[in-house]
N, C-alpha and C positions, 0 to 999 in steps of 0.2 A: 475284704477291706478296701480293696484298690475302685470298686463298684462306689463302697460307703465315700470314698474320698482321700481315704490314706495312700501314702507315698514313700517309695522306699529313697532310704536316704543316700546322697550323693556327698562318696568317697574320696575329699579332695577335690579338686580346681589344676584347669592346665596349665595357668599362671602362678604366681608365689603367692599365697597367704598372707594378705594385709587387709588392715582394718580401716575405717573411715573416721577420723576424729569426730567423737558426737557433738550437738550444737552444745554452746557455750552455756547455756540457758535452760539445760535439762539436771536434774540433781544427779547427786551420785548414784543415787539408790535408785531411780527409775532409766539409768542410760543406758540401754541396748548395746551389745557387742554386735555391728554390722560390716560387710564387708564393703571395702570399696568399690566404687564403678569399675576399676579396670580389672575387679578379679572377673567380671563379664555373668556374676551370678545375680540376677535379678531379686529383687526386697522379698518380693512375695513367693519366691522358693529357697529364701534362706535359711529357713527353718528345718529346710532337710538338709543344710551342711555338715559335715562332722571332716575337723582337718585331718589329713592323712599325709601323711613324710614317713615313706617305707626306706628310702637311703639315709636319713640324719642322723646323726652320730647319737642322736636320744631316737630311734622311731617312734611314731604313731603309726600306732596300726591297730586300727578298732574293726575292719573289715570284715573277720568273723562273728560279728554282733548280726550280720543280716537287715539289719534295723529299719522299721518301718517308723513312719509319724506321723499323728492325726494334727493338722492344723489348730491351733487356739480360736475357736469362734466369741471372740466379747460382745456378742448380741444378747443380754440377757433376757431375751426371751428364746430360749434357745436355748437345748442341753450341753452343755462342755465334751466335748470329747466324742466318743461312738454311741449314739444314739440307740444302742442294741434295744432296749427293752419299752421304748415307745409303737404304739399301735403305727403310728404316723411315718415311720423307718422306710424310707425305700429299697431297704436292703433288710432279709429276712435273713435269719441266721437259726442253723439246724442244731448248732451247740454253743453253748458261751460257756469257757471255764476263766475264774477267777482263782489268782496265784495268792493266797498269803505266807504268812512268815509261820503261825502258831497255829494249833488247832483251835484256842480260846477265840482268837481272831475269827476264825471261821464260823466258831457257834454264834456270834455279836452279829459277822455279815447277812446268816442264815436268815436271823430273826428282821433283820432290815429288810429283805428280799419279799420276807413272809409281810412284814407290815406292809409294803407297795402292792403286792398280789391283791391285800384284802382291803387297799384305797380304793384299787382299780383307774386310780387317775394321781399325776403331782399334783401340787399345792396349787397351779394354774391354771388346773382342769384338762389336761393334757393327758389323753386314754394310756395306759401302760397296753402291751401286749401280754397278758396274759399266757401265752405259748410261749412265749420268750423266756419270761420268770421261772413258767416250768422247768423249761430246759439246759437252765442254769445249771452248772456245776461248780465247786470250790474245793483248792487242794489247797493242802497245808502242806508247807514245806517241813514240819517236824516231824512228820507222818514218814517220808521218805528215808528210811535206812540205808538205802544203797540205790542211790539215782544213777549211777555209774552203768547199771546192769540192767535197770526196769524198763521193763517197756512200756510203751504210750498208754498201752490198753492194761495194764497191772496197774498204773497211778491208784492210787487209793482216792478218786475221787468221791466226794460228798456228794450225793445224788439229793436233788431238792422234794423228793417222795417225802421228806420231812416237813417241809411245808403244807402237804394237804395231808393233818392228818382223819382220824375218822370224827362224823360229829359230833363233840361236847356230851358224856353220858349226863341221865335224865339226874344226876347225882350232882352233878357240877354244873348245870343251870340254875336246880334250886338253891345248890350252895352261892350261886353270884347272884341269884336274883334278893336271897336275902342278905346278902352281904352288903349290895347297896341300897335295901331298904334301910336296916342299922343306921352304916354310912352316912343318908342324907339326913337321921334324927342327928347323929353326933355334928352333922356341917350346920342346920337348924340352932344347936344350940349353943354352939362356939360363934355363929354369925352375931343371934343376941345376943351373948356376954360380951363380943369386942364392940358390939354399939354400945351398951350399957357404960364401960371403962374406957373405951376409947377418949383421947386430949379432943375436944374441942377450940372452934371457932369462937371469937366474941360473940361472932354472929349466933351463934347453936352450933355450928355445921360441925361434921368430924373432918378434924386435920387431916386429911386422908387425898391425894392424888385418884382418881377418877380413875377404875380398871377393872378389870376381870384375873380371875386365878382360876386353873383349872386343875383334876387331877389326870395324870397320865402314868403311862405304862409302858415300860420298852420289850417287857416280855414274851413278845407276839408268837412264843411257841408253847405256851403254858394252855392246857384246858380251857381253864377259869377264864382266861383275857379270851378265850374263842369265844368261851362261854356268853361273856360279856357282850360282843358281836353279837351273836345269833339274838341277842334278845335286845338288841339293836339299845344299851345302856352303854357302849363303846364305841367308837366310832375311831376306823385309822385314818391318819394323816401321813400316810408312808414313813420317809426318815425320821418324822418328828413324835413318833409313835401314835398309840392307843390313848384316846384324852374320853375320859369316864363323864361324859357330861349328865348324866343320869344323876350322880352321886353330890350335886350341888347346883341341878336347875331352880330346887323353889327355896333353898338356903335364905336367901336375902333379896329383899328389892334397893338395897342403898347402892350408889353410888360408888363408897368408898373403898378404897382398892386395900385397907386393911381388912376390911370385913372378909371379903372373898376371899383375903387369903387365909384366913383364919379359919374360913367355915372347907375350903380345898384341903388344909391342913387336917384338920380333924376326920373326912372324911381320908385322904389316905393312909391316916394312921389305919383308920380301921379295918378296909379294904386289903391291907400289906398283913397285918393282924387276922385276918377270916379268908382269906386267900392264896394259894400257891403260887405268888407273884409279886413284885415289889412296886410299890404305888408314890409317884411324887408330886410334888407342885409343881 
């Protein structure tokens, strides 16, 4: 971590603890608690402050925290925090474990992890490391009955071998490849009823704002959504899931951003309906 750029944090100042009045001119809700010049701790490592008074009649004493901290990068181009699972990392890492609260927590994170694996890149074209994702691990903290006593190596962690699982039986191709056959008659035929009924324009035009709808899928551990993949009728967008563009590419050539959603609608009804996985707009 100390390689990636993190820092452990500094326990207290050899001067007293004061603060810098903020400019007069900043809100309340964006004004930073900074210290003053004379406590001698410069802007750009005060982020690893944490105050400590081991004599005052209240102590603070957080010193058994350890505490490490990754600086806030606001470059948004540029990942937030530890860049662990980007190809581009100057810093390789043999194991990543992630801490949640619940197990359900950890099935929701699994299927995130799995949807980036089968991006293969963010939304910016930014390569993921593949090895990294593998070697993922996730512990739930409701798992643990007696933390008091376990050892590192007993954690009951979630090993990510759940993410590759085997591929898609020939049972569950055909079942998705006709599923989004069906699918795109039901998007076909909901596109023309909403042109048909849709309010118009004076002009003719449908009242409708200019758009697209898609359908998508957060299920990225289900057969079916693999399924989906392998016959390239799904396509991941990592955190923003599995979006079915197979299931509503010849739907409609209008414009109107009711149509699509009409004919996306209709098609995940049927997909959630023929499918072991839940399908939205």
């Amino acid at each position: 971590m100390f390689a990636a750029g993190g820092r452990p944090v500094i326990y207290g100042l050899s001067s007293p603890h004061r603060e810098q009045d903020p400019p007069c001119d900043w809100s309340e809700e964006a004004t930073p608690r900074l210290l003053h010049p004379d406590c001698g701790l410069g802007l750009r490592e005060q982020y690893r402050y944490v105050a400590t008074d081991l004599a005052g009649a209240r102590p603070i004493d957080w010193t058994h925290e350890r505490e490490w901290r990754w600086p806030y990068d606001p470059d948004p181009a540029r990942a937030p925090g530890l860049p662990v699972w980007l190809a581009e990392s100057r810093v390789r890492y043999t194991s990543i474990v992630i801490i949640v609260r619940t197990s359900g927590e950890a099935d929701d994170l699994l299927e995130i992890i799995r949807s980036c694996y089968d991006a293969g890149s963010t939304n910016f074209g930014r390569p993921y490391d593949p090895h990294a994702l593998l070697s993922t691990r996730v512990l739930a903290l409701d798992q643990i009955r007696d933390a008091s006593t376990m050892r590192l190596d007993d954690l009951p962690l979630r090993k990510l071998s759940v993410i590759t699982p085997p591929p898609p039986s020939e049972d569950a191709l055909t079942r998705a490849q006709e599923a989004v056959r069906v699918a795109s008659e039901a998007a076909l035929k909901a596109a023309g009823e909403c042109e048909k009924t849709a309010r118009r324009t004076l002009g003719g035009h449908i009242a409708s704002p200019c758009g697209f709808a898609y359908v998508v899928t957060y299920d990225a551990l289900s057969e079916d959504v693999q399924a989906l993949v392998q016959l390239e009728l799904a396509t991941s967008h990592g955190d923003l899931g599995y979006f079915v563009y197979g299931a509503t590419r010849n739907a409609t050539e209008s414009q109107a951003l009711c149509v699509h959603e009409a004919a996306a609608r209709a098609a995940a009804d049927v997909l959630s309906d023929r499918l072991h996985a839940e399908f939205y707009v």
